[in-house]
N, C-alpha and C positions, 0 to 999 in steps of 0.2 A: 622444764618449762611448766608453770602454773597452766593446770588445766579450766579455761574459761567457761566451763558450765559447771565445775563446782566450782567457782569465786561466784558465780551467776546464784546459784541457790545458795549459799554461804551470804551476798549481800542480800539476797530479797528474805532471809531470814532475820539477818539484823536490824532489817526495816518493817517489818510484819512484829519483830519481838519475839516470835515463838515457830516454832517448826509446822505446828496445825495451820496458824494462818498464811504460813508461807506455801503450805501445799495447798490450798484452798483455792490460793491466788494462781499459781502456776498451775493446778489441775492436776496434780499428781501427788502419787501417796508420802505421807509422814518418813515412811522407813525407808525410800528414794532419797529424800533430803537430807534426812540424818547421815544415809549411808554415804552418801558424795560429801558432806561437811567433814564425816570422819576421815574419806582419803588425803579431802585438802589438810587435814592438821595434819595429818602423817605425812605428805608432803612436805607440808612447815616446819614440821617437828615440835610446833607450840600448840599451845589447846585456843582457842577461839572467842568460845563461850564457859559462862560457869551457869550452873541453876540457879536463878532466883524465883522459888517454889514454883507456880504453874510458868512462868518464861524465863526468858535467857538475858542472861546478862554478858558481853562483853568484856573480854579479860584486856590487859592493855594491847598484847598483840592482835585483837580481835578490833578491837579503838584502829590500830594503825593499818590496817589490811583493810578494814572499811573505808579507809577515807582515799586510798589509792583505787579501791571499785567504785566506790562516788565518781570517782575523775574517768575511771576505763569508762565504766558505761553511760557516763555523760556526754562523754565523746564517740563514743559508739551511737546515739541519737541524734547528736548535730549530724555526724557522717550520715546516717541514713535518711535524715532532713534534705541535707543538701544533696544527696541521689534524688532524692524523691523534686526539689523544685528544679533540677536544673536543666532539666528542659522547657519551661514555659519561662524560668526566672534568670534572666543574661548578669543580675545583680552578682558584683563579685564583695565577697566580705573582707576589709582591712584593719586587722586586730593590731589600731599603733597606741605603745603608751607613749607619755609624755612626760620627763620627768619635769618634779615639781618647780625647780628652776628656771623653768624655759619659760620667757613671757609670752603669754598667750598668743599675740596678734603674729611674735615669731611663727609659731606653733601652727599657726592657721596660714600663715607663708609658705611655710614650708609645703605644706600640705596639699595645697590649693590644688596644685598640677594634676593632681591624681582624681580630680574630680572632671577633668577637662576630657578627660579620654573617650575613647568612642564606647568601648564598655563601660556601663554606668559600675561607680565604685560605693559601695554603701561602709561608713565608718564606725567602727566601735574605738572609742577613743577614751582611754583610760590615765590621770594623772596621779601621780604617788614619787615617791624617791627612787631614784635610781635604783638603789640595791633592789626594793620590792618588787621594782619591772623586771628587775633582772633572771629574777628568781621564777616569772612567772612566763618569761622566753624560755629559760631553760625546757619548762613543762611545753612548751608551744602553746601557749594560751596568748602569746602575740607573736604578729608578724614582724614588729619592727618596733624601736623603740627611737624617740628622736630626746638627744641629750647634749648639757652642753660640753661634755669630755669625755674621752673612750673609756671603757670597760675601764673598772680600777683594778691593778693583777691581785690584789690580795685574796680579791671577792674566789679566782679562780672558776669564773662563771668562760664555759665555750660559747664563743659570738665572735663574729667578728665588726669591725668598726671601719662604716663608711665616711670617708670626712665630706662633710656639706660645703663648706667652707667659713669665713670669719669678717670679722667688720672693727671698726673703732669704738670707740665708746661716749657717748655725747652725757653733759651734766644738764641739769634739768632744771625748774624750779618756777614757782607761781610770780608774776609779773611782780606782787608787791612786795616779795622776798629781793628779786635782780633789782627792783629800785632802792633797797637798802644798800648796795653795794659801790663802795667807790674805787676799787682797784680792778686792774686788769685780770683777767681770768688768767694763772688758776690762783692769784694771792688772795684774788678776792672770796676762794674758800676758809681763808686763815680763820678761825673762830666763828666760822657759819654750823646755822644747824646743818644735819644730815640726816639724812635716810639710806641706807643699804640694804646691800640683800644678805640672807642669812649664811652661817658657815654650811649653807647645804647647797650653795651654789660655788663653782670654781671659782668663779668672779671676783668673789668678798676677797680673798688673798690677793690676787693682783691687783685690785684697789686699795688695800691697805698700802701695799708695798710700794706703790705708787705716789699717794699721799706720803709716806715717811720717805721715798726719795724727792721729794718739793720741800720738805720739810713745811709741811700745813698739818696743822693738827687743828680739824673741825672737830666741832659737836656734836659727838651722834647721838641721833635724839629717838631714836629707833633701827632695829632688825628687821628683817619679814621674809619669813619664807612665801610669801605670795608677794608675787611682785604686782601686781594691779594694786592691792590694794596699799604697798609702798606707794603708786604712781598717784592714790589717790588724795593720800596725806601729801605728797607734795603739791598736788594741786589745792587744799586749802592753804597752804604756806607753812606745813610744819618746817619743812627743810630741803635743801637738796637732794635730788636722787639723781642715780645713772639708769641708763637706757641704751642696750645696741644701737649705735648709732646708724642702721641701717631702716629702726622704725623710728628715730628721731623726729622728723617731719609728722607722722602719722602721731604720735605722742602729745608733737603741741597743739596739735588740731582738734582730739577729744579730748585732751582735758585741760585744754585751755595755756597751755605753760609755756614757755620760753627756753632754747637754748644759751645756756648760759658758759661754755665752753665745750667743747670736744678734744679728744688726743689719742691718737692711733699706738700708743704705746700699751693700752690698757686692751688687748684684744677678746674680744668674747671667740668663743668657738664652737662650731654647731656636730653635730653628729648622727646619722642614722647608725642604728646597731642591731644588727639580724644575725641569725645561724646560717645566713649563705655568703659565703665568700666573695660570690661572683651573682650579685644580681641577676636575676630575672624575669623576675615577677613587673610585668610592665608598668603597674603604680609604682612601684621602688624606685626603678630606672628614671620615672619622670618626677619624680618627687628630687631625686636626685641632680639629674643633669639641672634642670629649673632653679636649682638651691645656689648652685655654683655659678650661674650667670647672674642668678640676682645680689649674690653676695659678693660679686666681683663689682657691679654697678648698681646697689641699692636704689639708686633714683630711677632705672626701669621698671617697666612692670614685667612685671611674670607671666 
């Protein structure tokens, strides 16, 4: 096992640049630091540093060992942070990503419950593509991640996956778009523009699949991997978009739009995904139970 006070003097060397002003800084002698940098290589069995005339330069396993002490004693300060407030400070921290998928106002549904608690919950809320959250639960750099489909196995990331639950799917579109239309929903997409969401959401495939079983072939007239800003082109009238039909209502209220069909055969699906098998952590639990009553009756409130 890597001994932590030579990675200690080993990183405050690689940060200083040189062994003098590493000992300067820690108060202790040159030939201390050198000598604990020398047992951690021989531990390693790779060299660390090379000389570049009066300082050191970084060899690539010296690049790679620093950047895993970057993260030990970054998280060695937070921990001693939260010793130090957590007696005056009842604030509890919830490290959720979000992947890029999910539309927002989901996103903040979902969420909501865990602001309601008697301990106040303070959020650090991160959005990115699934795989990169994934990557960053592995390291514990989050608590939870809310997505709209389980862990993909290829990634071979450990997590496990809580289902939230799911909803229909409502079509969308600016008033003076549905007043172009003269057939019943869904023929009246036959040759309409469109708007989708990108292949970074699950969605885009069951709505393809779904249109080529109607046999409709619209006009897409755009991708987007940010779905607000899909919601927003359709609200000038470039084209139809879809929307979980479970914030349908809340949709044409800010941006002004109309439903222009729904169908439960196209299901969106939500997901919390953490390293505990078995909840909880009491945001989780309420983040969760709240998810499944609202997504059993979208027209309640949470």
């Amino acid at each position: 096992m890597i001994n932590f006070k030579h990675l200690h003097y080993f990183w405050m060397t690689a940060k200083q640049g040189s062994i003098t002003k590493a000992s300067e800084h820690l108060h202790i002698t040159p030939q201390t630091i050198s000598g604990q940098i020398q047992l951690l290589e021989e531990q390693l069995g790779k060299a660390l540093f090379n000389k570049a005339g009066r300082n050191l330069a970084l060899t690539d396993t010296g690049r790679m060992v620093l950047s895993y002490a970057d993260e030990i004693f970054s998280l060695g300060n937070e921990l001693e942070q939260s010793i130090r407030t957590a007696s005056t400070d009842r604030t509890s921290l919830l490290r959720v990503g979000i992947a890029d998928s999910i539309p927002k106002s989901i996103a903040y549904r979902l969420l909501a419950p865990a602001m309601e608690l008697e301990d106040p919950i303070r959020f650090l809320c991160k959005e990115n593509s699934l795989e990169s959250l994934l990557g960053e639960l592995a390291l514990h750099k989050l608590d939870l991640i809310i997505a709209d489909g389980p862990i993909p196995p290829h990634l071979g990331v450990r997590g496990y996956n809580h289902f939230l639950g799911e909803c229909g799917t409502a079509f969308m579109a600016a008033p003076s778009l549905i007043q172009q239309t003269d057939n019943r929903f869904p023929q009246c997409l036959i040759d309409a523009p469109f708007l989708i969401p990108s292949d970074q959401s699950l969605i885009q495939v069951k709505l393809l699949q779904w249109l080529e079983k109607q046999h409709i072939h619209p006009k897409i007239m755009g991708e987007f991997d940010d779905r607000a800003l899909m919601k927003t082109f359709g609200q000038a009238g470039a084209g139809v978009f879809i929307v979980p039909e479970a914030i349908a209502e809340e949709v044409a209220s800010q941006f002004h739009v109309e439903v222009l069909g729904h169908t439960e055969e196209i299901r969106e699906q939500f997901f919390a995904i953490a390293t505990e098998q078995r909840l909880t952590n009491p945001a989780l639990i309420a983040i969760k139970d709240a998810a499944k009553e609202w997504l059993k009756n979208p027209k309640s409130d949470m």
